[in-house]
C-alpha positions, 0 to 999 in steps of 0.5 A: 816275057811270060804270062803273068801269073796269078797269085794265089794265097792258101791258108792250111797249105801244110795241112793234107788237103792244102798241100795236095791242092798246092801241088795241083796249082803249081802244076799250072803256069797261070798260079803262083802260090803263097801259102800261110799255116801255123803248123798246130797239126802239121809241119813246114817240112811238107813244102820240101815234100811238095818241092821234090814232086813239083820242082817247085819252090812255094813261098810260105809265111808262118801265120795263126789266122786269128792273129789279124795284125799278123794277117793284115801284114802278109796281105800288104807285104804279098800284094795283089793276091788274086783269089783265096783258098782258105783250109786252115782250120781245127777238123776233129770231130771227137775233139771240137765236142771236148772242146767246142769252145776252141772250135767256134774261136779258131775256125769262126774267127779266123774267117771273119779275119781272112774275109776283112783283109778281102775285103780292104785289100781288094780281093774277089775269088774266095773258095771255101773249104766246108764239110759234109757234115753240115748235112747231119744226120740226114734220111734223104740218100745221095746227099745233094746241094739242095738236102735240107741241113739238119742240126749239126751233130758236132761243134766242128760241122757247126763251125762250118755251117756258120762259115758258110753263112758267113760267107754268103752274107759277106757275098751279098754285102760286098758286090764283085766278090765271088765264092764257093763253098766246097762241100767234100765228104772223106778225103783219103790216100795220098799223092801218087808218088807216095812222097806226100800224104796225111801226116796228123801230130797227134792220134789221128782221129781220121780212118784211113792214118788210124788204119796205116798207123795200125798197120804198121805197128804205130798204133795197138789196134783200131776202133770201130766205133759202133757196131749197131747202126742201121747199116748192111754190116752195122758200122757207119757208112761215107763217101770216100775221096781221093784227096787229090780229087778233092784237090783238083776241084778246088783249083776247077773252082777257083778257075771259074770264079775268076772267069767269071768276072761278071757273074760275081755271088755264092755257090755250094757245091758237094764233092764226093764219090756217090758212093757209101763205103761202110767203115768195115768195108774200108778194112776189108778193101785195105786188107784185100789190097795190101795183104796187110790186115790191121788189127780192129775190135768193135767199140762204142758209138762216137759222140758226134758221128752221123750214120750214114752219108754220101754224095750226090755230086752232079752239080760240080760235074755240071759246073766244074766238069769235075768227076772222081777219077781214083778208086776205094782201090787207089784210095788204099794202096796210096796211103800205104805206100806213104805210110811205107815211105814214113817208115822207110824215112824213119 
């Protein structure tokens, strides 16, 4: 008989980071996947993309977590689900400042439902996917776990901020649950294979699509939003990560928190690079890397954006032994060639 396997259920596994932590998980015997989205941004057909690089079938429910009967099914009908990774939710920051109201309802009360299923059917490990934009606008650089938290500058980093305290009172309530709260920066690229990348349903609103999408004759040109920020070259400056970094600590956490029986409670931990890339610099590194140069003109500050931040990320060394393994490099050459492998397709 082989090892029993836990079962693992992950919210927004259709979506970019998702399905990337998906393919991470399945590349360990002790996981078994289940994976809920309700394709608002993204598309069932991922799971075969995940299948053709893992050889492994994932079994998935269509689902909006802010259905909770619906939830509460799926929960009864899976059964002993070891631990949660909840992605699912609305991410744009332009978009949560037109629409806050849909913001606070989708990502606020689908986390409320997920956290009351835990909670009556038994399940400990949560891990949480949060944002650097809880940080704001923030003078003190590298960002770390102990950063004091500005005022949200978006609607978006406002939902996860709540999140996060909703999460760490429903820690102190609930003795022998266990959570972290992964706090990544600008997860970017794609799978290696370049059979599985980002894959937005509508504009993409994230740099790196707008830059492949432009580059490939899908978009007119792309925005640099602002010009005059206090900056080396005056555009807005992040930490950029590989998305299957961010993937592969997910499952480092998850890992922890289930051996780690006796030590239940909440945890923060930022995931990041270290290193602040200005967006200009991002065209530059695509440009240099792929020969390919995007076409780009300089617009208007955007609403919501912070100026500049990155990661202290030392902590999730510390406690996951987790570091960055890919480079600005790989970041770019990965997204391309799944942009490249979108054409070839269509």
């Amino acid at each position: 008989m082989g090892t029993k396997k836990n079962k693992i259920l992950l919210t927004g596994g259709a979506g970019y980071i998702g399905s990337h932590t998906i393919i991470e998980l399945l590349g360990d015997d002790s996981f078994e996947v289940v994976s809920i989205d309700n394709y608002s941004n993204s598309d069932a057909a991922t799971y075969d993309r995940i299948k053709k690089i893992t050889g492994r079938e994932v079994k998935f429910h269509e689902c909006d977590l802010c259905d909770e009967q619906k939830l509460r099914r799926i929960f009864s009908e899976e059964k002993n689900i070891a631990g949660v990774i909840h992605f699912a939710a609305l991410k744009s920051v332009p978009e949560s400042v037109e629409k806050p109201e849909l913001y606070y309802h989708n990502n606020i009360d689908s986390l409320e439902n997920l956290l009351r299923c835990c909670a009556d059917f038994g399940v400990h490990h949560f891990i949480f996917s949060s944002s650097c934009s809880v940080y704001g606008n923030i003078d003190q650089l590298p960002v770390n776990e102990n950063s004091p938290l500005a005022k949200p500058e978006s609607p978006y980093a406002d939902t996860k901020l709540k999140g996060e305290n909703m999460l760490r009172e429903f820690t102190e309530k609930h003795p022998g649950f266990h959570a972290i709260a992964l706090r990544y920066f600008n997860p970017v690229g794609a799978h290696l294979s370049g059979l599985i990348g980002e894959l937005p349903r509508n504009r993409p609103n994230n740099l790196f699509p707008v830059i492949t999408q432009t580059a490939a004759g899908k978009m007119k040109e792309i925005v640099v939003f602002g010009k005059d920020y206090p900056t080396r070259d005056g555009t807005c400056i992040r930490d950029y990560i590989h998305v299957s970094d961010i993937a592969r600590a997910h499952v480092l956490a998850l890992k922890k928190i289930m051996s780690e029986n006796d030590k239940p409670g909440y945890d923060v931990m930022n995931l990041g690079s270290g290193e602040g890339v200005t967006v200009y610099e991002a065209l530059q590194t695509f440009e240099k890397e792929t020969g390919v140069r995007p076409n780009y003109r300089f617009g208007e500050r955007r609403a919501g954006d912070v100026v500049a931040i990155y990661s202290d990320s030392s902590k999730a060394l510390k406690e996951l032994g987790w570091k960055p393994v890919h480079s600005l490099a790989d970041m770019v050459n990965s997204a391309w060639k799944w942009q490249l492998h979108l054409e070839e397709k269509n």
